[in-house]
N, C-alpha and C positions, 0 to 999 in steps of 0.2 A: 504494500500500500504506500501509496507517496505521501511524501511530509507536507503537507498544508498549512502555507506562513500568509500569514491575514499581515502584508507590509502597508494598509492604507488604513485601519483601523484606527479611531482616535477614542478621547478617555475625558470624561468629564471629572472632578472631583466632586465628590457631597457637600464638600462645603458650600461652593453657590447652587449647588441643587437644592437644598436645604436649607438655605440662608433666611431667617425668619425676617417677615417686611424686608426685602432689600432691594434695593433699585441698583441695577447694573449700570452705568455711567461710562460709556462711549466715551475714552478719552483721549483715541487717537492711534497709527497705525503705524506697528515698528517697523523696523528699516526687511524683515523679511516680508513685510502686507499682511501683517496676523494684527485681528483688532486688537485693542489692549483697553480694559476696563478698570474703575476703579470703585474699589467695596470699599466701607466703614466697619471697624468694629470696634464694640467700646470695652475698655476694661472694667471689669463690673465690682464696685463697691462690695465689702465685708457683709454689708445684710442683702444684698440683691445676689451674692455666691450663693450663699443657704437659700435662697428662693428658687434657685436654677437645678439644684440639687432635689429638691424637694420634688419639684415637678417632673423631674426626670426619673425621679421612684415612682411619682404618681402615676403616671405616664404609663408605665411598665408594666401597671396592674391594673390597668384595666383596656390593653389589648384585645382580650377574650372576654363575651360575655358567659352568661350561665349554661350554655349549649356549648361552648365551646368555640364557637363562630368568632372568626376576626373582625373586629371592629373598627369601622375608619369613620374617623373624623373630617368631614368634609366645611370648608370656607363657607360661610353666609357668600349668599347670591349681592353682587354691589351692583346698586343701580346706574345705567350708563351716564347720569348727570355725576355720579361720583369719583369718574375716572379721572384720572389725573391728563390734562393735555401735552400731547407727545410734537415737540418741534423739531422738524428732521434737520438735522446738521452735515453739512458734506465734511469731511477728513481729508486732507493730506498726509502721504506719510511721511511716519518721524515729526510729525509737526506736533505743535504743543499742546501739550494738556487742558479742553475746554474746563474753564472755570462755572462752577456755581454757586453763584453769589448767594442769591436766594436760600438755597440750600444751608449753603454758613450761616448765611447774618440767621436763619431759626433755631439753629444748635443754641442749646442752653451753654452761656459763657463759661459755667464753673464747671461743667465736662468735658469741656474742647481739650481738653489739657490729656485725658483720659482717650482720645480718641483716636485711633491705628489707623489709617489712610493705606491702603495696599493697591498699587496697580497690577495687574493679571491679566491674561487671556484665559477664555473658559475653556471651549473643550480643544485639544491637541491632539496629535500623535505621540507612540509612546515615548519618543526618544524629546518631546521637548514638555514635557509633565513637570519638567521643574519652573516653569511658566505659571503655574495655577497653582491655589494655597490649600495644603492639606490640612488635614484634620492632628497629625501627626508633631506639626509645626505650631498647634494651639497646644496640643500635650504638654510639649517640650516648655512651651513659653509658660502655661501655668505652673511648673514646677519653676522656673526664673524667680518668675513673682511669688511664690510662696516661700523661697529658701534668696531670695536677698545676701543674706551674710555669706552663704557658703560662696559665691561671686565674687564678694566685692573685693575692688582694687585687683582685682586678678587681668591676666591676658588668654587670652579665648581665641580656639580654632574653632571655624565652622567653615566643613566639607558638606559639599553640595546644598547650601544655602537659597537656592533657587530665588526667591520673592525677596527673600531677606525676613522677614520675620522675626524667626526668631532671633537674629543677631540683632535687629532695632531693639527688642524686649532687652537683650541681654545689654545691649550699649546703657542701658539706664544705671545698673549695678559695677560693670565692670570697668579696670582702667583701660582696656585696647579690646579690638574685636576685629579680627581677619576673617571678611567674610568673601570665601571661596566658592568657585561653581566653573563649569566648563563655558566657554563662548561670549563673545564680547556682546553679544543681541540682551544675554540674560542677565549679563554684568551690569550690563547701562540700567536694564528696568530695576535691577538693585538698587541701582545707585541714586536712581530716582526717587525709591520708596523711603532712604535713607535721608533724602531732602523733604520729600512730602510730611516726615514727620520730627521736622527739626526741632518741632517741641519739648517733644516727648524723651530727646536725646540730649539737647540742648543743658536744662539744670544738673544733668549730671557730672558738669561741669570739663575736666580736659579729658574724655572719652574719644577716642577715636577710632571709625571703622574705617578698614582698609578694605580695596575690592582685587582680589587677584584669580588668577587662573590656578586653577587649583589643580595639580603635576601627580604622577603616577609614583613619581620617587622621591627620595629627599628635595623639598622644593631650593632649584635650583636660579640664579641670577638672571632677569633678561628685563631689563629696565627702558629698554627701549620697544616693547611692547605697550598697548594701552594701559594694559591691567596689569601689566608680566612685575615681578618681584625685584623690587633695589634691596643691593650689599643689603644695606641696611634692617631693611623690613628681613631677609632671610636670619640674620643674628640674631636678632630682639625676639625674634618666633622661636630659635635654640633656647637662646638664653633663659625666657623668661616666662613662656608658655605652660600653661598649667593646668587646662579643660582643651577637650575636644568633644563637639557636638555635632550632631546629624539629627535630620528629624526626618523620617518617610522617605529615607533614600535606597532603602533595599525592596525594588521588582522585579530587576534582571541578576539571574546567578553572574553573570559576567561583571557587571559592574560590584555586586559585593564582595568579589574575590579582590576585585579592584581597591574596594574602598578599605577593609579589611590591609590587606598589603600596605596602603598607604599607612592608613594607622599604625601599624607595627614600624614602618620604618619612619616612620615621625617621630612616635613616645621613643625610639631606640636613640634618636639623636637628640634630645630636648634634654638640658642640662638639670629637670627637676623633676622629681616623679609627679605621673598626670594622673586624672581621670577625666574620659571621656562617658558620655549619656550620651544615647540611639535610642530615641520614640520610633516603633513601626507599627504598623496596624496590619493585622492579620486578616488580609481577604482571601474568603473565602469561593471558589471555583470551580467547576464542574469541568475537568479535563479529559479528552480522547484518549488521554496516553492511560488514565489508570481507571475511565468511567463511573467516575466518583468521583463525589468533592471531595478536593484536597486545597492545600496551600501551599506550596510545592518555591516560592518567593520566601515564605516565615522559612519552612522549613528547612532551606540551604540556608537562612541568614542564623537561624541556632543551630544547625551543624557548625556552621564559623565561629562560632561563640565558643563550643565544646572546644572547637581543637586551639583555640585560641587559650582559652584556658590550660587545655592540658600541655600545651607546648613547653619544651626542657629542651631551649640550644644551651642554656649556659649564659644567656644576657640580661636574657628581658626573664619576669614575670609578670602574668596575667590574670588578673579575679575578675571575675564575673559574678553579678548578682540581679535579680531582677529586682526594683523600687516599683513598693506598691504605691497606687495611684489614689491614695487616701488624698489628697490633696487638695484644695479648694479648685473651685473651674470659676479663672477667671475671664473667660472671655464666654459667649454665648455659642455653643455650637453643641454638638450630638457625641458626646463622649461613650464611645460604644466600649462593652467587654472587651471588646476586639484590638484596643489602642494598648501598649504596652510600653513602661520605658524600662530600660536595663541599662546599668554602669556597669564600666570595665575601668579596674587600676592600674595601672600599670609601675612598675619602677623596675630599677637595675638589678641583677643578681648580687 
């Protein structure tokens, strides 16, 4: 039987499938013609976490009624006078971000401060999914904001970065933040995302993210690239490096052997012992190859975990632990069973 590869297939994430009240905002068309949107989301105050928790236990029971029967909750019908009016805007690409004013000036002042501005495209093909914001990248960032101390003043790696996310969350706590990802198309919308919320990065006073291309080996000099690494920045990332982060970067076995490798030869040259945290979410698949669902993504990304752990050259050691997710959910979004974050320590023999 021949091997059947779907190469035009694209992938939406949940998060703007899902995204409660949210208006997608046409903001303009990157230099490869892919639209690029921009979402709100706010970071939710101490009594509105317990409120979001609450409802997502509530939620959960009552699914099923007394038969057994799935229960769907369907929108009230809105009347056409109720709609909002749609003004069509033509785009150039690359050109700049349409402003809405209106939109600001009704935000309540004293949570604009609270407020995460992310540019995106929605659905993609698989190889540019690091364009759209997971569910994986809110994980990672509510553990940022519930563990503050364990951060601060520290210097932070984040591999495969995509949106930037979570590296804006972690610029608030930390002293530096090397936010890494493949391709100068996905660097620029980082880097965008990294201005659109200059707020929110700004009081934490001399934080600085850096945008580079992120290298399969020890990251090596090339400064005359856009994004490529100065002397400099490769030193200070030895020297003084101390967390590595990933959020939803493990789909393809090949890129985790990848990201994996990298990791080991990173913490092996970092003059302090690390830990790095990897949120993944475990989706679930109906595949040809074993006609059953499996996860066949989770499961090569904890086979890498086992042999990472049990590895004995004689340099490095490796622990591994999963971190439960007791943890407040600061942002609003569908924290499934399925999202998981795991630490790995790493130091010298």
């Amino acid at each position: 039987m021949d091997q059947v590869a779907f190469r035009s297939d694209t992938v939406l994430s949940d998060v703007h499938l899902l995204l409660p009240n949210a208006r997608h905002l046409m903001a303009r068309l990157n230099s490869v013609g892919q639209p690029v949107f921009v979402s709100k989301f706010r970071i939710l105050r101490e009594e509105e976490q317990v409120e979001v928790q609450d409802s997502v236990k509530s939620d959960l029971g009552v699914l099923l009624d007394e038969d057994g029967d799935l229960v769907v909750t369907r929108k009230p019908n809105r009347m056409l006078c109720d709609r909002e009016k749609i003004h069509p805007v033509i785009l150039s690409q690359a050109g700049e971000a349409v402003s809405d004013e209106e939109d600001d000036e009704a935000e309540d002042k004293e949570c604009a401060k609270d407020i995460i501005r992310i540019e995106h495209t929605m659905a993609t093909p698989l190889e540019d999914v690091g364009k759209q914001i997971w569910r994986g990248a809110f994980l990672l960032s509510d553990f940022i904001l519930s563990h503050p101390a364990v951060f601060q003043e520290a210097t932070v790696l984040e591999l495969g970065a995509g949106t930037g996310l979570a590296s804006i969350i972690m610029a608030r706590v930390a002293k530096k933040v090397y936010c890494t990802d493949v391709g100068e198309d996905l660097l620029s919308m980082c880097q965008r995302n990294v201005a659109l919320n200059s707020h929110y990065t700004e009081p934490a006073g001399d934080t600085l993210i850096g945008f580079c291309n992120v290298v399969m080996t020890v990251c090596s000099p090339d400064a005359d690239a856009e994004f490529g690494w100065s002397e400099e920045e490769v030193a200070d990332l030895h020297d003084n490096t101390t967390f590595v982060i990933a959020a939803d970067v493990c789909y393809d076995d090949d890129l985790t052997d990848a990201l994996f490798q990298t990791l080991y030869r990173i913490t092996s040259n970092l003059r302090s012992p690390s830990t790095a945290y990897f949120s993944i979410e475990k989706r679930l698949n109906f595949t040809l190859r074993h006609m059953d669902v499996s996860c066949e993504a989770y499961n090569h990304f904890r086979l890498c975990l086992k042999q990472l752990a049990d590895m004995k050259d004689g340099k490095m050691k490796f622990t591994v632990e999963p971190v439960p997710c007791s943890f407040p959910q600061s942002f609003q979004y569908e924290r499934v069973d399925q999202l998981e974050l795991w630490k790995v320590s790493a130091s010298a023999v």
